[in-house]
C-alpha positions as CSV (number, residue, x, y, z in Angstrom):
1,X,138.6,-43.8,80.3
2,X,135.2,-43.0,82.1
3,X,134.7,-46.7,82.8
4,X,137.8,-46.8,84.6
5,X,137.2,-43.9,86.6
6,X,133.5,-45.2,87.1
7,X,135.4,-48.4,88.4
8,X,137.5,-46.2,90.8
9,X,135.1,-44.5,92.2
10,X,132.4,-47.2,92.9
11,X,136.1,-48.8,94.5
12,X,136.4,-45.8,96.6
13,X,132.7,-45.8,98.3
14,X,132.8,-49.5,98.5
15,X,136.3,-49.0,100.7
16,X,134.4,-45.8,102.5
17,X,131.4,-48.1,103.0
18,X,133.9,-51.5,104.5
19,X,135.7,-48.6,107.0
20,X,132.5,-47.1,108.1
21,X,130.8,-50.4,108.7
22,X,133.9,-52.2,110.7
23,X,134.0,-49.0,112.7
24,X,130.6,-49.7,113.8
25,X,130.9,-53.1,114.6
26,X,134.1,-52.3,116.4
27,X,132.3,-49.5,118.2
28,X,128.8,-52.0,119.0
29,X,131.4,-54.6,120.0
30,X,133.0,-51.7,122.4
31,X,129.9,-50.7,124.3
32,X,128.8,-54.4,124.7
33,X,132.2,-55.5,126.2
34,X,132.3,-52.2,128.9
35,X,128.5,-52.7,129.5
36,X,129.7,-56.3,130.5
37,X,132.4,-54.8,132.5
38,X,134.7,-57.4,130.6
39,X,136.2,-54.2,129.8
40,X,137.3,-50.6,131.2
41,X,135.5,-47.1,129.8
42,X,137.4,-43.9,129.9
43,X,135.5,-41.4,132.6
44,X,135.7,-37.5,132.2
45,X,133.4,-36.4,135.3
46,X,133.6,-32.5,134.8
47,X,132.8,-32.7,131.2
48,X,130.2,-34.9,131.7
49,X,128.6,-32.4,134.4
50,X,129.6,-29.6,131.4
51,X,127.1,-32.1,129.0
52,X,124.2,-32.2,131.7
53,X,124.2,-28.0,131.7
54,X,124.6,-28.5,128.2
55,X,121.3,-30.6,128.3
56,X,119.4,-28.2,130.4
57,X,120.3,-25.0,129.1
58,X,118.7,-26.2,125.7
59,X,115.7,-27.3,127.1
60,X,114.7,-24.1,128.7
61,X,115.7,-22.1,125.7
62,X,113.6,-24.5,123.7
63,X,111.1,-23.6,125.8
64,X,111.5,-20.4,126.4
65,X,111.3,-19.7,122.5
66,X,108.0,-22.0,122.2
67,X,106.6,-19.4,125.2
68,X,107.5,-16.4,123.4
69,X,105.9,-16.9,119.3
70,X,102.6,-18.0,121.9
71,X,102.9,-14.8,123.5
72,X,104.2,-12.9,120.4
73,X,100.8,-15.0,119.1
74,X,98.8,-13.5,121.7
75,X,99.8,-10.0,121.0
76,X,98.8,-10.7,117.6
77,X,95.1,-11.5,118.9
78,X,94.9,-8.4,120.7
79,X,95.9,-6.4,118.2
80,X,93.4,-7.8,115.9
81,X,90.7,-7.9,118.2
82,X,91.8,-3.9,119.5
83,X,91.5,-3.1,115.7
84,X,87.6,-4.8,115.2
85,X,86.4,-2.8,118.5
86,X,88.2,0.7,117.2
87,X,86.9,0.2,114.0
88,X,83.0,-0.8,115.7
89,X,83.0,2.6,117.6
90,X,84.4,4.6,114.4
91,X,81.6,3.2,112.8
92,X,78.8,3.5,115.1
93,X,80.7,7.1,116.0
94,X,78.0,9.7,114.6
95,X,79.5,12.9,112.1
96,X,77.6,15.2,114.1
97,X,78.7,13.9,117.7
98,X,82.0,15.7,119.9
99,X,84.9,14.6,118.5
100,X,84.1,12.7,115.9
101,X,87.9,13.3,114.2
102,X,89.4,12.6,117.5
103,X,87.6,9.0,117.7
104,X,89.3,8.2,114.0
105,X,92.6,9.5,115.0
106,X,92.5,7.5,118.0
107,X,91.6,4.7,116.5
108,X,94.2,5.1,113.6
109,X,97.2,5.7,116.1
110,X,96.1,2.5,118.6
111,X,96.2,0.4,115.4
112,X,99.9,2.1,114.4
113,X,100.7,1.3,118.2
114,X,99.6,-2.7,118.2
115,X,101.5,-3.3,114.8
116,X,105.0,-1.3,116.1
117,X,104.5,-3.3,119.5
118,X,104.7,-6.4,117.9
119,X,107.1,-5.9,115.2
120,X,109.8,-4.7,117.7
121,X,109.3,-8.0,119.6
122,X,109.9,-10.0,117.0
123,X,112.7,-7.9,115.4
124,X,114.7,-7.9,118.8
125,X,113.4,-10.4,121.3
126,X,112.3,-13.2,118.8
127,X,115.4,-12.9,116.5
128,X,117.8,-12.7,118.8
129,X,116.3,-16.0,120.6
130,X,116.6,-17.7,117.4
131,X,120.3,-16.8,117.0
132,X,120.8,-18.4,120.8
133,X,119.4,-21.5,119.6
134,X,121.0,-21.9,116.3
135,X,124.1,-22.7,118.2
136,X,122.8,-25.7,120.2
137,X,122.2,-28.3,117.4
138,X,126.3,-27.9,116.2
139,X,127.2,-28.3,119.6
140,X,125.0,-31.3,120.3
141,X,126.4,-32.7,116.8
142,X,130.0,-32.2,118.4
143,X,129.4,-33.6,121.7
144,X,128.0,-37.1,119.5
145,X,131.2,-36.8,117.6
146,X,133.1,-36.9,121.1
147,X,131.9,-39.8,122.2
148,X,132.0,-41.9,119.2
149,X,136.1,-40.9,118.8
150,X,136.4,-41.6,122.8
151,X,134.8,-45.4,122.0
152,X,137.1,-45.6,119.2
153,X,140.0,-44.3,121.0
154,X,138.7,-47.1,124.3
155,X,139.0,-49.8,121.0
156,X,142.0,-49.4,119.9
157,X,143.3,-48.8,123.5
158,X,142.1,-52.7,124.2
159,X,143.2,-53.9,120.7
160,X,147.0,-52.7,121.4
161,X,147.0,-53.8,125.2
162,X,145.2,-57.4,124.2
163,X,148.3,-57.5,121.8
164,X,150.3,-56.9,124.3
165,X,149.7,-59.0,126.9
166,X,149.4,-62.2,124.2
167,X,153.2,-61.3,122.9
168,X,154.5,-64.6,124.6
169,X,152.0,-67.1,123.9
170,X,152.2,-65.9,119.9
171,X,155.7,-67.0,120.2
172,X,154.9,-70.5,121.4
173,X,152.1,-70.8,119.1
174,X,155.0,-69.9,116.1
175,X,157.6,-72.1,117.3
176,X,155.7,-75.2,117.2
177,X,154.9,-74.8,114.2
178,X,158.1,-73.8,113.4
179,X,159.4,-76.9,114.3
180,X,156.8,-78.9,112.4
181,X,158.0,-76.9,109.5
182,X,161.8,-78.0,109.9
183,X,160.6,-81.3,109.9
184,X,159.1,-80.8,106.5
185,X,161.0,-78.1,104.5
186,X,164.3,-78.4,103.8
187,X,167.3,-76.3,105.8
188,X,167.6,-73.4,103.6
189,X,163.8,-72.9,104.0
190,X,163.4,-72.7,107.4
191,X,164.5,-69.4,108.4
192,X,162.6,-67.8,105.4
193,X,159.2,-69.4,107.3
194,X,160.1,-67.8,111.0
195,X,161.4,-64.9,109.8
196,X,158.2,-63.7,107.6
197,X,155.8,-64.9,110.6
198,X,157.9,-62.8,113.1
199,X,157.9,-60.2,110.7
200,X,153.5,-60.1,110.5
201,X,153.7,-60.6,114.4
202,X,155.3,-57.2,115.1
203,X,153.4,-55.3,112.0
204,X,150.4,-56.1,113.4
205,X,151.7,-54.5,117.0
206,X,152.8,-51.7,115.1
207,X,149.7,-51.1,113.2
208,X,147.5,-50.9,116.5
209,X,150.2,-48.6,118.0
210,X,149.8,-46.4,115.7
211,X,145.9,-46.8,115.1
212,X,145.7,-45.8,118.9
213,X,147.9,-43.2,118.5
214,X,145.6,-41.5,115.8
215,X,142.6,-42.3,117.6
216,X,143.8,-40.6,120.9
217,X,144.9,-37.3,118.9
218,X,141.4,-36.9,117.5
219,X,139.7,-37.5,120.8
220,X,141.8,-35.0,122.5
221,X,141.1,-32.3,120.1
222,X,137.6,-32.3,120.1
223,X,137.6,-32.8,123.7
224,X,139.6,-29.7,124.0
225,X,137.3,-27.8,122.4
226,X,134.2,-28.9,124.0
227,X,135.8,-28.5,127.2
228,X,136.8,-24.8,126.8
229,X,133.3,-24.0,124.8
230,X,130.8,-25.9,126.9
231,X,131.1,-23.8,130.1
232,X,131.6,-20.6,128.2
233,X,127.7,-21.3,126.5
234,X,126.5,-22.2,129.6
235,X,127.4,-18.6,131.6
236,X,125.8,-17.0,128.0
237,X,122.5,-18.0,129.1
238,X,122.9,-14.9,132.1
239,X,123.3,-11.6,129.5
240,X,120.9,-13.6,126.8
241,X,118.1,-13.7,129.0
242,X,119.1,-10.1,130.5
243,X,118.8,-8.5,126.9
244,X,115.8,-10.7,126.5
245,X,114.0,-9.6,129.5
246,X,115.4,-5.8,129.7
247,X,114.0,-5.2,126.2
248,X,110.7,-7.2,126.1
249,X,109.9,-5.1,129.4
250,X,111.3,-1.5,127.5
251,X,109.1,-2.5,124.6
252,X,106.2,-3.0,126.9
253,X,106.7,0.0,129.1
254,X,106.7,2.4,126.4
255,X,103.3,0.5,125.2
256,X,101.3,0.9,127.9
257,X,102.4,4.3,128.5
258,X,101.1,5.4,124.6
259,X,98.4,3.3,125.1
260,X,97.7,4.7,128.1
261,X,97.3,8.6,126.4
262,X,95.7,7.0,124.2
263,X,93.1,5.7,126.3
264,X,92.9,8.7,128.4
265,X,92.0,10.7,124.9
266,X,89.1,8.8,124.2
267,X,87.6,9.1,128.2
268,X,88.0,12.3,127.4
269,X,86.2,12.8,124.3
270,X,83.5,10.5,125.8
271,X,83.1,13.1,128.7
272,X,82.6,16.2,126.5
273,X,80.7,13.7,124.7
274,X,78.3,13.2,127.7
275,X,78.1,16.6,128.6
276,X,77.2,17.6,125.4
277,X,73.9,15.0,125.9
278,X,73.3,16.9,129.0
279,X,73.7,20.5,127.7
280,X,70.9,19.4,124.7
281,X,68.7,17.6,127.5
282,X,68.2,21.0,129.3
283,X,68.4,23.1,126.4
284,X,65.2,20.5,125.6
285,X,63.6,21.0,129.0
286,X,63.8,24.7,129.0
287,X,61.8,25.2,126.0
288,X,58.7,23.5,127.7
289,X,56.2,26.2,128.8
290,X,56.3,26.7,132.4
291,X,53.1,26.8,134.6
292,X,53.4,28.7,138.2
293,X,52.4,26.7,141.0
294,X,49.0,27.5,141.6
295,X,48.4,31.1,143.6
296,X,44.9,32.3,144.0
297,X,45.6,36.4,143.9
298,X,43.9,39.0,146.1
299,X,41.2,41.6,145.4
300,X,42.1,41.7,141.7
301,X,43.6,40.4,138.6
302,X,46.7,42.5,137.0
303,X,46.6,45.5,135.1
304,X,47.9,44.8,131.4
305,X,51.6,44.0,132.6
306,X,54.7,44.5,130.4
307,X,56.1,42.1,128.4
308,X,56.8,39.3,131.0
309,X,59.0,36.8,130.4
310,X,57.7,33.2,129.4
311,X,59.0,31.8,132.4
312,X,57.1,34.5,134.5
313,X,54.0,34.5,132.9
314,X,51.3,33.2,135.7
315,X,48.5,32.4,133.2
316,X,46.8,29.1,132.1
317,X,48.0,27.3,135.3
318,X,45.5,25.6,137.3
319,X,44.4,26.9,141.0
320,X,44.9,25.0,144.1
321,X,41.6,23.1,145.7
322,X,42.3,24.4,149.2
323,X,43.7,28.0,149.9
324,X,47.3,27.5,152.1
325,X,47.3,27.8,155.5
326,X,48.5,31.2,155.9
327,X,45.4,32.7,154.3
328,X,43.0,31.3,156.8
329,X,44.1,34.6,159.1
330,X,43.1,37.3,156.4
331,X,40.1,39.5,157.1
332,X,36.8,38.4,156.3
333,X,37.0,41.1,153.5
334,X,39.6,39.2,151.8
335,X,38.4,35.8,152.4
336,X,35.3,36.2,150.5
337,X,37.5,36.8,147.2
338,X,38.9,33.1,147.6
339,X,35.8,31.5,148.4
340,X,35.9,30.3,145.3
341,X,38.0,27.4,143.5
342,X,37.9,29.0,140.0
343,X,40.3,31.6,138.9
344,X,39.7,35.1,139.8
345,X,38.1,37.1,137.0
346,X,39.9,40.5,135.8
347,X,37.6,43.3,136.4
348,X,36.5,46.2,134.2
349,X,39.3,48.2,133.3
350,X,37.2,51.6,133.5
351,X,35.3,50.3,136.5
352,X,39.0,50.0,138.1
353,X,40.5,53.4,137.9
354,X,39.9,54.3,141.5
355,X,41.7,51.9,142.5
356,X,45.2,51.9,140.8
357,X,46.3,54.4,144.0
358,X,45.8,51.2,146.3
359,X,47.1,49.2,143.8
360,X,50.5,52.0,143.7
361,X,50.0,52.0,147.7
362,X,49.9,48.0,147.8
363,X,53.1,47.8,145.3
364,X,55.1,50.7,147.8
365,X,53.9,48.6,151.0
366,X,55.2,45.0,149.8
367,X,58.2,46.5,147.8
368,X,59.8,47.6,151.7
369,X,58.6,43.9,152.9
370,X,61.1,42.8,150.1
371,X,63.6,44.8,149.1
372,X,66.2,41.8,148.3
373,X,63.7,40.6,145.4
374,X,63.4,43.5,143.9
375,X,67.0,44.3,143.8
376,X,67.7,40.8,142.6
377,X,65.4,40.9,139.7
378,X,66.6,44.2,139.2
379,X,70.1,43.3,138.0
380,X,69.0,40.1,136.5
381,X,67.7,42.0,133.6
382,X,65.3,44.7,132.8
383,X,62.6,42.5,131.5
384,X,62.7,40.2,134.9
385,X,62.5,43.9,136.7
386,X,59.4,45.1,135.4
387,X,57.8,41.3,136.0
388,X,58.8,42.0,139.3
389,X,57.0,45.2,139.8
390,X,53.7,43.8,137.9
391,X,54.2,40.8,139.8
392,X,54.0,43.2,143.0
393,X,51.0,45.0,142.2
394,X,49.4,41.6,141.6
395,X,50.6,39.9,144.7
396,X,49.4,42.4,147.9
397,X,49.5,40.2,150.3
398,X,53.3,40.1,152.2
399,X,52.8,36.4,153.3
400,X,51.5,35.5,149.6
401,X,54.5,38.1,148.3
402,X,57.3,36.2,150.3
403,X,56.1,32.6,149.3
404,X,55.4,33.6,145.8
405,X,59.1,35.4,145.3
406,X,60.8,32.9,147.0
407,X,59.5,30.5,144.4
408,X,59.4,32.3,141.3
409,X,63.3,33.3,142.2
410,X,64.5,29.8,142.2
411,X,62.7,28.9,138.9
412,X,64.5,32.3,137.3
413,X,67.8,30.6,138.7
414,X,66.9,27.4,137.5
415,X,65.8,28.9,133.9
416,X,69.3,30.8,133.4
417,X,71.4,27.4,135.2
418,X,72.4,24.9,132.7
419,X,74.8,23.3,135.5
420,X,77.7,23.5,137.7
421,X,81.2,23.1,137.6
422,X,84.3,23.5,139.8
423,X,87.7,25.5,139.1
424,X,90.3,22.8,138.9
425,X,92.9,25.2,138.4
426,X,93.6,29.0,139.0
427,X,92.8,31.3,136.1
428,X,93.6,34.6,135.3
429,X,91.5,36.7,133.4
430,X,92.8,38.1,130.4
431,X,89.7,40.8,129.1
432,X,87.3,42.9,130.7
433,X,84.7,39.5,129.8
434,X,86.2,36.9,131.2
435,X,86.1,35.9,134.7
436,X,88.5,35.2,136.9
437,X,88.3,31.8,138.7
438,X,90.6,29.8,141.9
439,X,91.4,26.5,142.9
440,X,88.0,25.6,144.5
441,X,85.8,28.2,142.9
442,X,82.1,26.7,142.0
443,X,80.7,28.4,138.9
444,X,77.0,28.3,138.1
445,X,77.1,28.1,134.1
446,X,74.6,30.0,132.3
447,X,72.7,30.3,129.1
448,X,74.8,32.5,126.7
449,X,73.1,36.0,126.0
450,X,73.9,35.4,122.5
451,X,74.5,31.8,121.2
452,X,76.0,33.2,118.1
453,X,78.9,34.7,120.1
454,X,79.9,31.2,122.0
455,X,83.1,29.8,121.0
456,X,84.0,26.3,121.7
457,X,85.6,25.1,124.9
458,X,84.4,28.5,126.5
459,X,81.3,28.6,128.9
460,X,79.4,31.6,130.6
461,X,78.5,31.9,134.0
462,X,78.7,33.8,137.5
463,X,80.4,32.4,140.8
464,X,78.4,30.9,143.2
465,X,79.5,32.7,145.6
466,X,78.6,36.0,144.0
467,X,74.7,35.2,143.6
468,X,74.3,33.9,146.8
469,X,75.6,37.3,148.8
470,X,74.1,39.5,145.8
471,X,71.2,37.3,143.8
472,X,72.5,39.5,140.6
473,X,74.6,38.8,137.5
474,X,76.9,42.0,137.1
475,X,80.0,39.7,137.6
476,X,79.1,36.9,135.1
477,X,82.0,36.5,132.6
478,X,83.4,34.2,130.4
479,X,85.9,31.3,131.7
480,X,87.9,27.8,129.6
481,X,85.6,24.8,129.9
482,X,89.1,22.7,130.4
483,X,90.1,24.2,133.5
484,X,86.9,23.0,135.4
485,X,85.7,20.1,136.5
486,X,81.3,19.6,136.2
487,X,79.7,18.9,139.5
């Protein structure tokens, strides 16, 4: 039993195998005879145009999808090399610099930022592209299919009309025989012979009649199809690439944008970051002793002075090699206490007391040549005031006095300043300690009184425009670092 239905079934591919292969050659025989023009090929112009959009349209998606996993490549790069450079600054990134946690943060959220950017294209953009393409090899399969069943139809179309048109010569071509046959067979024979070859003639007709018959119905149906689906794919291509397009830019819009906070963040931190720098660099430079400019004094060294500040103190500084200019015009009296380049020596104490009323009249004389410096000094701080006053009684001379308060006033400014900034935006002041700022104010920042008491993004200082008209610091306040701008 399995032999015999191992024998049927090798009969059955051997039967498949003789139809396929006859179909072939008919098909070759086909395209070599309309090629020849020895015989006629049916012509469908519109679907044929349909075929060349066909054509076209899967080229550029083909393309199109090869552009998009380069660029969907590309994004991978960045994202790998964005990753490498946050992870080298997190690294070199000091614990004990600004905003250390917001360098890791940043960092951690650009890397979440890359790997969503990326995933959404190819979720949405990528997949979608695929599923466009997936429908061009069936289609292309079909329109192969289409044109084999339109040669087959052409074939059988030529097979029934060469039968056709040979119906009369056939006949002659059985009658002579026929006749030959009379001549040999006897009577009762001879119409059994032209009947049977008659017979063959017309099954033969019949069998191409109806071969073309089933060769036109396939050919029309697929045709159908392709003709109503091939113009419908090719409009597609419009609201494909639309999505497409529309959401690759939405996915890219709402990247930058992130990546843009993101970005501004980090300048950020790497301002305060600077600034910082800057704040330590003076902090630094203030702790250097300062030396005066060299002043020879007049008559006589100091009495013991109050505590001066360190900024103020006038010792261990080296005297000029030429007395200035304006001195050349003192009395001779005077003069002969500068004729020499060395610093002056402090008299005897006990050898001095009859003269601390010149030195009182002296300090009263210069104190109405310069009312504004002691004033200033005054509300600077009670220390700087009675620096001032020794200062004074040091200094007799007005033109010496002016010179010498001119200068030792802009180093007092220059020892409180740490730097400038301006008001970005108008503040107002909530407690009696905070100062209240404009659009456009300048602010000259100052050392706090008490570092202990600074709190982070506050800053101390007095407006410009304040110690210019008063050279005091009554008005100093406290004021948020973030709605200034540093000069």
């Amino acid at each position: 039993m399995a032999e015999e239905q191992g024998k049927a079934g090798k009969g059955i591919n051997t039967g498949k195998l003789a139809t396929n292969m006859q179909k072939r050659l008919s098909r070759a025989q086909e395209k070599v005879l309309q090629k020849l023009g020895k015989a006629d090929e049916t012509k469908d112009t519109v679907f044929e145009e349909s075929v060349a959009n066909f054509n076209k349209q899967m080229v550029e998606g083909t393309k199109l999808q090869r552009d998009l996993r380069a660029y969907l490549a590309a994004v991978k790069t960045m994202h790998d090399a964005s990753k490498r450079l946050q992870d080298c600054l997190a690294d070199m990134y000091e614990p004990d610099w600004f905003g250390k946690e917001e360098v890791d943060a940043i960092a951690e959220e650009t890397d979440i930022l890359w790997s969503d950017y990326h995933d959404k294209l190819v979720d949405n953009s990528m997949v979608s592209m695929d599923t466009y393409l997936a429908q061009f090899p069936d289609v292309k399969a079909r329109i192969a299919k289409r044109d084999r069943k339109l040669t087959d139809f052409d074939s059988a179309r030529h097979h029934f009309a060469s039968l056709q048109k040979g119906k009369k010569p056939d006949q002659a071509k059985i009658a002579k025989p026929m006749s030959i046959v009379e001549k040999a067979a006897p009577g009762w024979a001879q119409g059994i012979l032209s009947a049977h070859q008659i017979a063959q003639t017309n099954l033969t007709r019949n069998q191409a009649e109806e071969e073309l018959g089933r060769a036109q119905k396939v050919f029309e149906e697929i045709n159908i199809e392709l003709q109503d689906e091939l113009p419908q794919l090719w409009n597609s291509r419009v609201g494909f690439y639309v999505n497409t397009f529309q959401s690759m830019a939405g996915y890219q819009e709402r990247f930058h944008k992130d990546m843009g906070k993101l970005n501004q963040d980090l300048n950020d931190v790497m301002t305060k970051l600077e600034e910082q720098r800057l704040a330590n660099t003076v902090v630094n430079e203030r702790v250097v002793p300062f030396q005066m400019p060299g002043i020879t004094p007049i008559h006589h060294a100091p009495p013991p002075p109050h505590h001066l500040p360190h900024c103020l103190q006038p010792s261990a500084v080296e005297q000029p090699q030429q007395a200035p200019d304006g001195w050349e015009d003192e009395p001779a009296a005077k003069q002969g206490s500068l004729g020499h380049d060395g610093p002056a020596v402090a008299p005897d104490w006990a050898k001095e007391e009859t003269r601390q009323a010149g030195w009182d009249q002296d300090a009263a004389q210069t104190g109405q040549h310069e009312p504004g410096w002691d004033n200033s000094l005054a509300q600077v701080g009670q220390e700087a005031a009675h620096a001032t006053t020794d200062a004074q009684a040091v200094w007799a001379d007005a033109g010496t006095q002016a010179g010498w308060t001119q200068e030792v006033g802009h180093y007092i400014r220059w020892c409180l300043l740490f730097f400038q900034v301006k008001a970005m935006h108008d503040y107002a002041a909530t407690d009696g300690d905070e100062l209240e700022l404009k659009a456009g104010d300048v602010v000259l920042v100052l050392a706090w009184d008490n570092p202990d008491e600074q709190d982070d993004g506050w800053l101390m200082g007095v407006k410009e425009s304040h110690w210019l008209e008063n050279k005091n610091l009554l008005v100093k306040g406290v004021f948020p670092e973030n709605f200034t701008q540093k000069l």
